[in-house]
Steps between C-alpha positions, in 0.01 A plus 500: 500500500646817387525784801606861461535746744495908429627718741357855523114539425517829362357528104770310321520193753112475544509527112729249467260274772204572275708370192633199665168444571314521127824266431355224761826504669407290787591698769552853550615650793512871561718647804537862633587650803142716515224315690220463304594589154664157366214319663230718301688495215478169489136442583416703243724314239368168601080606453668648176601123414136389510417763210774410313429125619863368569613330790785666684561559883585804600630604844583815663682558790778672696679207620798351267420181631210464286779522185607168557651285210427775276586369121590878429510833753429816318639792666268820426541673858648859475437845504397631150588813303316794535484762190920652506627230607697254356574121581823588619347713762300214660865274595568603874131426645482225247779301597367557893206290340640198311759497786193424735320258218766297337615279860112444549466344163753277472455385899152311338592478138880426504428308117283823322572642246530893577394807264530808628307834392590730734724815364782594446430155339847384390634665854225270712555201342826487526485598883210181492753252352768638743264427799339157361808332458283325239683388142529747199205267306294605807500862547292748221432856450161582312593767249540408135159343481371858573710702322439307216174495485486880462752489196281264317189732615659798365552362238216346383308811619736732228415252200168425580580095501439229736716471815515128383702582200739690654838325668715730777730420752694780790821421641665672791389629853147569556552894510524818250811320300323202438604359163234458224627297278376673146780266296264195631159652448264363220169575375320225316884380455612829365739701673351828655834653343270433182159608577615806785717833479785486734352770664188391541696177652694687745198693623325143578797389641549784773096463544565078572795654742227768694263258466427448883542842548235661249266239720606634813438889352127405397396314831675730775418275767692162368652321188453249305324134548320383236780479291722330774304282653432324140861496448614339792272221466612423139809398687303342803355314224797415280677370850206277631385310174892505415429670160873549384365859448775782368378813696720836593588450810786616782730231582842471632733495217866357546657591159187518288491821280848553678324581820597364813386445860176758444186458434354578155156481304592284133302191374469183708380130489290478788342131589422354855838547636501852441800626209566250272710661272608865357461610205776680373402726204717665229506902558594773284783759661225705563308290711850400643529806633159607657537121668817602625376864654178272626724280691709798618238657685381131612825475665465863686153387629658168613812721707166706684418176656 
């Protein structure tokens, strides 16, 4: 029986609940320090189940204990941005936060899988895998999925195609120097290089780099979670029915991309054990480079910790 846990019951981990739920993931079980909110949350998810008639169980609760043998711990606990700020900005009371989470976790799921959301994402999941002590394979950050998904919907939004036709991947750390990767973009299986001005391309690719941010402007009082929470459980998904899925995601690379002993969104294998393999893709000198300044001011994040 498949179990996973999400910690934090804010909007992206009670959307990510809801999803787990529509998926008939057997169990789902939400944690969060507040009293009262995971357990609501999840009492309203499960009478959702009967409309959408799936069986799942869904717990809330504020006790860790209740994680158990989790299959796969999602990490969504943290403070979010607020319009100004940046991801960056969130690291100090952030870190205070996983610090507090990550020993729980793996006291009652020492064989999860972990994916971490919280920002500064490539920062916090490195701090996670410090803590966990848990293998490489075992510790993910839940970032290319998302950022992604916003270059293919810009995309298909500027041609007026389906988002089915169009193929995207971002490298690099979740943050303003993300790394779009326009060389590996295709629309219908023609290059965007083809069908786009370059700069109409570069003003899609610094809206895919704001694109949290031009959320967080329009709602005031949070960010996004729609988004999110459907990303993260594509890799939830990929991980528990062992898919063999190639998603964006940050792992710890150890010579990969000539990167080393940092954490780092590019395309992964993921199955039931987690990372199966990376996927090491050919870059232009361009892309080189705006990897390189990505993983630069990964690495000053990183020294904050």
């Amino acid at each position: 029986m498949a179990k996973v846990t999400i910690v934090g019951a804010g909007n992206v981990g009670s959307q990510v609940a809801f999803y787990a739920s529509l998926k008939e993931i057997e169990e789902v079980v939400l944690i969060d320090i507040v009293e009262g909110m995971p357990q609501g949350k999840a009492l309203d998810i499960l009478q959702a189940t009967a409309v959408s008639r799936v069986n799942s169980k869904i717990i809330g609760s504020n006790d860790y204990l209740m994680s158990k043998n989790s299959d796969v711990v999602v990490v969504t606990a943290g403070l979010p941005r607020k319009p100004g700020m940046s991801r960056d900005d969130l690291i100090e009371v952030n870190a205070r936060i996983i610090k507090a989470v990550v020993p729980e976790v793996i006291k009652y799921s020492p064989e999860a899988v972990l994916i971490i959301v919280t920002n500064p994402l490539d920062a916090m999941v490195k701090l996670a895998y410090d803590l966990s002590g848990f293998s490489k394979s075992k510790v993910i950050g839940m970032a290319g999925v998302l950022d992604t998904a916003r270059f293919r919907t810009f995309i298909a939004q500027e041609l007026n195609v389906s988002v089915k036709e169009v193929e995207a991947v971002v490298l690099g750390g979740h943050g303003d120097l993300m790394v779009p990767l326009v060389n590996h973009c295709t629309v219908n299986g023609k290059p965007i290089s083809e069908l786009l001005s370059g700069e109409k391309i570069e003003e899609i690719v610094n809206r895919v780099r704001n694109g949290g941010a031009e959320i967080v402007k329009l709602l005031k009082t949070g960010s996004a979670f729609f988004a999110p929470g459907l990303a993260i459980m594509e890799m939830v998904e990929a991980i528990i029915k062992d898919e063999k899925k190639v998603l964006p995601c940050s792992v710890l690379l150890e010579g990969e991309y000539g990167i080393d002993g940092l954490f780092i969104g590019v395309p992964v294998k993921l199955g039931k054990r987690g990372v199966e393999e990376i996927i090491e893709l050919e870059l232009s000198n361009s892309e080189k480079e705006a990897l390189a300044k990505s993983v630069e001011h990964t690495q000053e994040l990183v020294g904050k910790l």
